[in-house]
N, C-alpha and C positions, 0 to 999 in steps of 0.2 A: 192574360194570353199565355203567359210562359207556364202557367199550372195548367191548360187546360194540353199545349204540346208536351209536356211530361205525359200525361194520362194517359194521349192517345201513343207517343213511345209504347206507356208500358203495356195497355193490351195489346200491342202488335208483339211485342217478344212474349208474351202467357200465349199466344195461339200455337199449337201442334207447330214441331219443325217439319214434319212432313205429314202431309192429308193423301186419302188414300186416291188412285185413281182407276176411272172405271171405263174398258174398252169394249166395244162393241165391232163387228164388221157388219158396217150399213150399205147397202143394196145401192151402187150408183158412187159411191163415195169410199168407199175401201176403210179401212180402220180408223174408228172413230173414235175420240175421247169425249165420252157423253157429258162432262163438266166444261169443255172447251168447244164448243158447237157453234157455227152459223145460223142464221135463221133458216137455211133451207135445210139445213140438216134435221134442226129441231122442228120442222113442217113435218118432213118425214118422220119422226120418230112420232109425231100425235097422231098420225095416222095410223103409223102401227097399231099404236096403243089402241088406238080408238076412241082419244081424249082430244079436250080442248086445250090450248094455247096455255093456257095457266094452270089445268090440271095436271098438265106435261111437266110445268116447273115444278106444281106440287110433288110430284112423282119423284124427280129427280132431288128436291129437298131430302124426299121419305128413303133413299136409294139406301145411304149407307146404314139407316136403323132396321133397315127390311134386308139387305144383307149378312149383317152382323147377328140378326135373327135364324141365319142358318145354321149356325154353328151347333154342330151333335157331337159328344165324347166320341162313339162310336164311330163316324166320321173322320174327325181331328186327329186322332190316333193311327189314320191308315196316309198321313201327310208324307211326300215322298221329295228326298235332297234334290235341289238341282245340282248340276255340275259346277264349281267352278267356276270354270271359264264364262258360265253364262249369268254367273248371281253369285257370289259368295253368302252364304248364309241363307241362304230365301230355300224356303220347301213353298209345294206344292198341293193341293187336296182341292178336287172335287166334290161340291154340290150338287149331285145330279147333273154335270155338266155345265155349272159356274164354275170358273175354277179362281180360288184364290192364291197367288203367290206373297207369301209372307217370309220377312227373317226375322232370327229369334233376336236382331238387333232392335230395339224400338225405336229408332232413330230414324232407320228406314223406311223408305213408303211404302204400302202395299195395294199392288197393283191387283185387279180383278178382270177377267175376262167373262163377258157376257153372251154368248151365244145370242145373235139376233131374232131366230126364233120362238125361244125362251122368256123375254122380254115382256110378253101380255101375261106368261103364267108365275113370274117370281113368287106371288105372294101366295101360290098354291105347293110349294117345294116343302119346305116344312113339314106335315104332313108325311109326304113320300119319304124325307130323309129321318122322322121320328119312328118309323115302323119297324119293332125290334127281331120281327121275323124277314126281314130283306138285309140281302148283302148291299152297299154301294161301292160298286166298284170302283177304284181309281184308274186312271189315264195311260196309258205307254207312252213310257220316254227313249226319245232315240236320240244317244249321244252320239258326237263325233266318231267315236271308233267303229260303232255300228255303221254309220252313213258313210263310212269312208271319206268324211269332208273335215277340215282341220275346221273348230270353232262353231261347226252348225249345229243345230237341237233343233228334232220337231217331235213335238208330243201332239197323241192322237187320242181322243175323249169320246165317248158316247154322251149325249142328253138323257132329259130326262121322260120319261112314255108321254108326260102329257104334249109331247111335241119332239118325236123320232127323229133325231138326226145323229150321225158319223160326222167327226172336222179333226181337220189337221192344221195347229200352230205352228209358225215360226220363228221363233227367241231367239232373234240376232238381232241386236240386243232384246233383254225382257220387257224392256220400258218401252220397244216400239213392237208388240205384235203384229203376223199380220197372219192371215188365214188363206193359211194353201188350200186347199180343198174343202168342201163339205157336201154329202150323201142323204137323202133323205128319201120317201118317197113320191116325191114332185120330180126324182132325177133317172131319165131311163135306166131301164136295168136293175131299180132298187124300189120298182111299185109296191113290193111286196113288205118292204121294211115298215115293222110294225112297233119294233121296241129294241133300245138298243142299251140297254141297263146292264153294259158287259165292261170287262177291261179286253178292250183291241190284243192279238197277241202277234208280235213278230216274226215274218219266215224269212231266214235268210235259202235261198237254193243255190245251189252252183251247178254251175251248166257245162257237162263234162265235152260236148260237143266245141263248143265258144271258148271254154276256160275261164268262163267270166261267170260274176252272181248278179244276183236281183233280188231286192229288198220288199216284200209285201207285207200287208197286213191283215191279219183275220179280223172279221166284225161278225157276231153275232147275231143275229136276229130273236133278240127274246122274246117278241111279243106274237113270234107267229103263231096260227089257231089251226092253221090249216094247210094241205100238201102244197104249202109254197117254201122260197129258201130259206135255210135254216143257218147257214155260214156263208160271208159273202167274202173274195178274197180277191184283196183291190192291190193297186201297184201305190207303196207307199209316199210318192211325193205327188202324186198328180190324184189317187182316189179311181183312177178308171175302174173298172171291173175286171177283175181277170177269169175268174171262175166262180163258179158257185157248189154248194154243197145241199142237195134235194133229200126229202126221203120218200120213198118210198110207199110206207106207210106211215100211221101216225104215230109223230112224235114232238109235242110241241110242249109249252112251259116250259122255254129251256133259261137254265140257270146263265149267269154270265161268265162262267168259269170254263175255261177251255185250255188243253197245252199240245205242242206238237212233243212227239214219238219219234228218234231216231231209232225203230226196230232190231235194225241191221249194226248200230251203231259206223255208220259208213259216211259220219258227219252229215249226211242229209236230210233233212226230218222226211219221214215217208208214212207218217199220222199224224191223224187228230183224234184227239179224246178231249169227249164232250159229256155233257148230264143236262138232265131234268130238274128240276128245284127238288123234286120228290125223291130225290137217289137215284137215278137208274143213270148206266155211267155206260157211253157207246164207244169205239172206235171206227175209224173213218180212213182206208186209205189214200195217199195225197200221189200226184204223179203227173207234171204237166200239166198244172192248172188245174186236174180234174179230180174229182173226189169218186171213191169205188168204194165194193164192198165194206158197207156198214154190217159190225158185228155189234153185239150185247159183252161189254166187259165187265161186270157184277151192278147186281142191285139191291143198293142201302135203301132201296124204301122201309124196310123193316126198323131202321135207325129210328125212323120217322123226322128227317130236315123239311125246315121250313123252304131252306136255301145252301144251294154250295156256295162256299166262299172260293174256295182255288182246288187247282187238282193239279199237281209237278210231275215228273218223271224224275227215276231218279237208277241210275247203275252202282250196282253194291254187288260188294262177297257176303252173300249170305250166310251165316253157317250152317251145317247139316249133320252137326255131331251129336250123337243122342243123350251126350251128360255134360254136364262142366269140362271135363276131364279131356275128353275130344272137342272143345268149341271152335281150334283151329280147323278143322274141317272145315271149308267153305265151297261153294260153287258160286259165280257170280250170275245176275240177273237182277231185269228189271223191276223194280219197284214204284207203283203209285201211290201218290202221299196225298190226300184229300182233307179238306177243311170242314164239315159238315155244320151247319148253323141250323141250331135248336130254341128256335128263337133267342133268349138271352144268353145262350151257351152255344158252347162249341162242341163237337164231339171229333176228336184228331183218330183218322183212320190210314194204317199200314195197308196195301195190299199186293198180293203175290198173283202179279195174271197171268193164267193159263189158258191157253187155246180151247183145252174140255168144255167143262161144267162151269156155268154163270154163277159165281157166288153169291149167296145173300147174309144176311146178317148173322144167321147160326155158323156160319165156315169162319167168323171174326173170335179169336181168343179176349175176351174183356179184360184192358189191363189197366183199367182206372186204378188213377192214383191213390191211396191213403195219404192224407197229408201229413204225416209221422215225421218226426226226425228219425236220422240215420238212417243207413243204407242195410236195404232189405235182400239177403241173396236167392237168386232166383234155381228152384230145385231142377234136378232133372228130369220130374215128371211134365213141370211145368215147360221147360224148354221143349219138351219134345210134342207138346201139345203146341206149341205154336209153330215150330215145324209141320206138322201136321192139319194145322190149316190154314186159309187162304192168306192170314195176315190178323193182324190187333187191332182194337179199336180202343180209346181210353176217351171219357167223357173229363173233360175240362173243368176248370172251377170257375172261368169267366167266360167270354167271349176271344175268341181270337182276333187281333188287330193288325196283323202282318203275318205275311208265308212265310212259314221256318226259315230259321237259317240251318244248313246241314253242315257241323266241320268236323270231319275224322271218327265218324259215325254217332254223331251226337246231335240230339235235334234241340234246338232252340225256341222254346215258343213265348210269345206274349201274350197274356189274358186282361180285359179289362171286365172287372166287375162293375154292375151298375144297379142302382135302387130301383126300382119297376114302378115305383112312383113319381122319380125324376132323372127317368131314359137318359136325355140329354144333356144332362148336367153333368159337368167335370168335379165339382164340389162334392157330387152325392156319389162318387164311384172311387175306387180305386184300382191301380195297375200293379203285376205281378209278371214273372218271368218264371220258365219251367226249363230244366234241360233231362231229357228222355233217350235213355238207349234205343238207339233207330233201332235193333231187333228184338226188342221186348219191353219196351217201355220202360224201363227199372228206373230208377234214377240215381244218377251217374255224381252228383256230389250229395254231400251227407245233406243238406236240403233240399228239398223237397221242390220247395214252392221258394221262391226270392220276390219280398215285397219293394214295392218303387215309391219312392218317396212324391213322386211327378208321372204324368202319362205317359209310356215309352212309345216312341216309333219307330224307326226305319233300324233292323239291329245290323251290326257290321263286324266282322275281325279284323284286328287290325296286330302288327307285331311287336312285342317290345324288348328292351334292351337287352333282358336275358336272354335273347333267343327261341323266348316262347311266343305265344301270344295273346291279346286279352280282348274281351267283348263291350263294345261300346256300343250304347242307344243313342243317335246320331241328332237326335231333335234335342236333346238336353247337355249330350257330349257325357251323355254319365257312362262311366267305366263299371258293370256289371258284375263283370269276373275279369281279376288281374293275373290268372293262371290258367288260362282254359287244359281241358283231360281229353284223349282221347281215349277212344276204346282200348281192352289190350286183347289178347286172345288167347292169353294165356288160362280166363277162364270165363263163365257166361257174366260175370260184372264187375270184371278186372279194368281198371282206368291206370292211366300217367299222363304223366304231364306232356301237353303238346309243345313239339320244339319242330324248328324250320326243318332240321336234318332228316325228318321223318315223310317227308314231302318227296315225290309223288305217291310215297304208301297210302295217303290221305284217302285217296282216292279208290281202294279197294275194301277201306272199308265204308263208306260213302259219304262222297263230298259235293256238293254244286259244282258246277262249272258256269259260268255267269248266271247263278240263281237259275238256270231251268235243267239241267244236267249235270256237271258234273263240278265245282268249287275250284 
């Protein structure tokens, strides 16, 4: 008896200190932990299913190997931090709208949310997430500072087409979700919603009348075919409708890439720029809910993308001096920064919008990289030829896995490379990081390309003791570059060291401002 209570001790401590858990919002019953169910829950879910009583348990056996089956490099690599306050260590990344939160502690549990809709079709995701010519976009997170609420987070997701839907989470705490809202087309107002494979993008407006703002959300409509809406813009804690965004004539296959336009730069976003999968890239003015004159702002169909991955805005001093000699010469203006996906590859586009002439892909300077060591200076024929048209375009050596980071005119990118024989495997690809002069691609430290030992994600600046600052890839905590450069202007590929004192110059020669404007 005493050897057999030894035994069963010791497999009780060999089992996992923590098993993952998995949430659904069920219809009647509010958030559910599909391991911990009643029997009338578990009624309910065999009906969904459209299974029996024990095939339901089968199901729920098979959960976490049919899960863990989603998992794509390409995917994994666009995983994005929570705050804090709401998970220390835990990222997040979307499945087509499963979303898993994981930390890079293993100790911890990882929690998954399941869209109840999604539910009949998990073991068809796969598939949709292996396809090397689609972007999957990830989620919007809206921290406390955004919401104006100490301690709240709601992140807002799209599904995935075989089952359209818009939903809004709320991680207070992560371990109890619960679902504010969700948009489909079973819900007035969004018959029309046909595909929603976008990232949501946030508008904050202030209301010069009230002196007060309001928080909304863009959704997408990817899958529309036809003159129905093409952008839906809801209030972001409730999902009501506020407006919509029509066209006119046709324009549909739209990408899930979208960003607002402060024009005027008067803090209020007063566009939207939008695309096609195929390149063609529109603006949309915004005004009291209502969306007006749609223009054509250039078309990369000539690139030939399978898909856009992201499109930023961004306010910079351009230069306009026609040699090295004059490169301080600047005029500021806006710039769109574009992600272009070539099925396996990326191709990163500059562009300079003008109200004239719609650009196409002959008004782009080619400034693809050579991957040479040391730094290459760039002539004055060459500069003046990129002044001279609409902006550059440089095809990538991998795929892009994250929207640049922009600091003191220096673009940061991550590439992951993968075998075409095994897409989704992490073993068969590796990860690389680039940094590009924002006005001419050059490249700004003597290499070129910087290899990663591990798959980078989320990149960040962060400051250190000397005064300067250094670049950290946040899902490994790997320090990248321990001196970052900024541009100088003294000539067309003059760098120094970036130091705090040089702040708010940063910004003229172009910085984000929370990742959509201005750093």
């Amino acid at each position: 008896m005493v050897v057999c209570r030894c035994l069963l001790v010791l497999l009780f401590y060999v089992q996992p200190l923590q098993a993952d858990s998995y949430w659904s919002h069920m219809p009647g019953f509010g958030s559910v932990k599909l391991t911990e169910m009643e029997q009338e829950q578990h009624n309910a879910l065999s009906e969904h299913l459209s299974l029996s009583q024990q095939q339901t348990k089968q199901w729920l056996d098979d959960l976490s190997a049919q899960l863990k089956a989603l998992s794509c490099s390409t995917t994994d690599a666009q995983s994005q931090p929570l705050p804090a306050y709401v998970a220390q260590r835990y990222f997040v990344v979307s499945y087509a709208g499963v979303l898993k939160f994981e930390s890079n502690d293993e100790r911890d549990e990882t929690v998954w949310w399941l869209p109840w809709s999604l539910l009949p079709f998990l073991s068809q995701l796969k598939a949709e997430l292996g396809q090397p010519d689609r972007q999957v976009h990830q989620p919007l997170l809206l921290n406390e500072q955004e919401l104006g609420q100490h301690g709240q987070f709601i992140l807002v997701s799209g599904t995935s087409n075989q089952s359209p839907s818009y939903f809004a989470l709320r991680l207070s705490p992560l371990h109890l979700p619960e679902l504010l809202w969700s948009v489909s087309a079973d819900v007035t107002g969004f018959e029309g919603l046909a595909g929603t494979a976008s990232q949501p993008l946030m508008l904050r407006e202030q209301h010069r009348v009230s002196d007060t703002s309001s928080l909304s959300v863009l959704l997408a409509n990817t899958g529309v075919t036809e003159q129905k809406a093409l952008v839906y813009k809801v209030d972001a804690y409730t999902g009501k409708q506020q407006g919509l965004l029509k066209m006119p004539k046709s324009i549909y296959d739209l990408s899930g890439a979208m960003t607002a336009y402060d024009q005027n730069r008067d803090s209020i976003p007063d566009s939207l720029i939008f695309s096609s999968r195929a390149g063609q890239i529109w603006q949309a003015k915004m005004e009291n809910h209502r969306f007006h004159d749609i223009t054509p702002v250039a078309d990369l169909s000539g690139f030939q993308p399978s898909d856009i991955q992201f499109i930023r805005t961004l306010y910079a001093a351009v230069p306009i001096g026609g040699s090295g000699a004059d490169f301080h010469s600047r005029r500021s203006q806006w710039l769109v920064l574009l992600g272009l996906l070539q099925r396996q590859k990326s191709i990163f586009v500059v562009l300079k919008p003008k109200q004239s002439a719609v650009p196409d892909v002959y008004d782009f300077v080619d400034r693809t990289l050579a991957v040479t060591s040391g730094l290459i200076a760039l002539t004055d024929h060459e500069l003046q030829l990129i002044q001279q048209k609409d902006g550059w375009s440089s095809r990538l050596t991998g795929r892009l896995t994250q929207p640049p980071i922009v600091a003191a005119g220096v673009l940061y990118l991550t590439v992951l490379t993968q075998d075409p024989a095994h897409f989704c495997s992490i073993e068969h690809s590796y990860s690389a990081f680039m940094a590009l002069h924002l006005h001419h691609a050059s490249p700004v430290y003597r290499q070129p390309l910087f290899p990663l030992d591990r798959s980078a994600g989320a990149l960040v600046i962060k400051s250190n003791k000397e005064g300067g600052f250094v670049l950290i890839e946040q899902n490994h905590q790997q320090v990248l570059i321990d001196n970052l450069l900024e541009i100088s202007p003294n000539c067309t590929y003059c760098s120094k060291p970036l130091q705090k004192s040089s702040f708010p110059r940063w910004q003229l020669m172009g910085t984000y401002q929370n990742e959509e404007g201005v750093y």
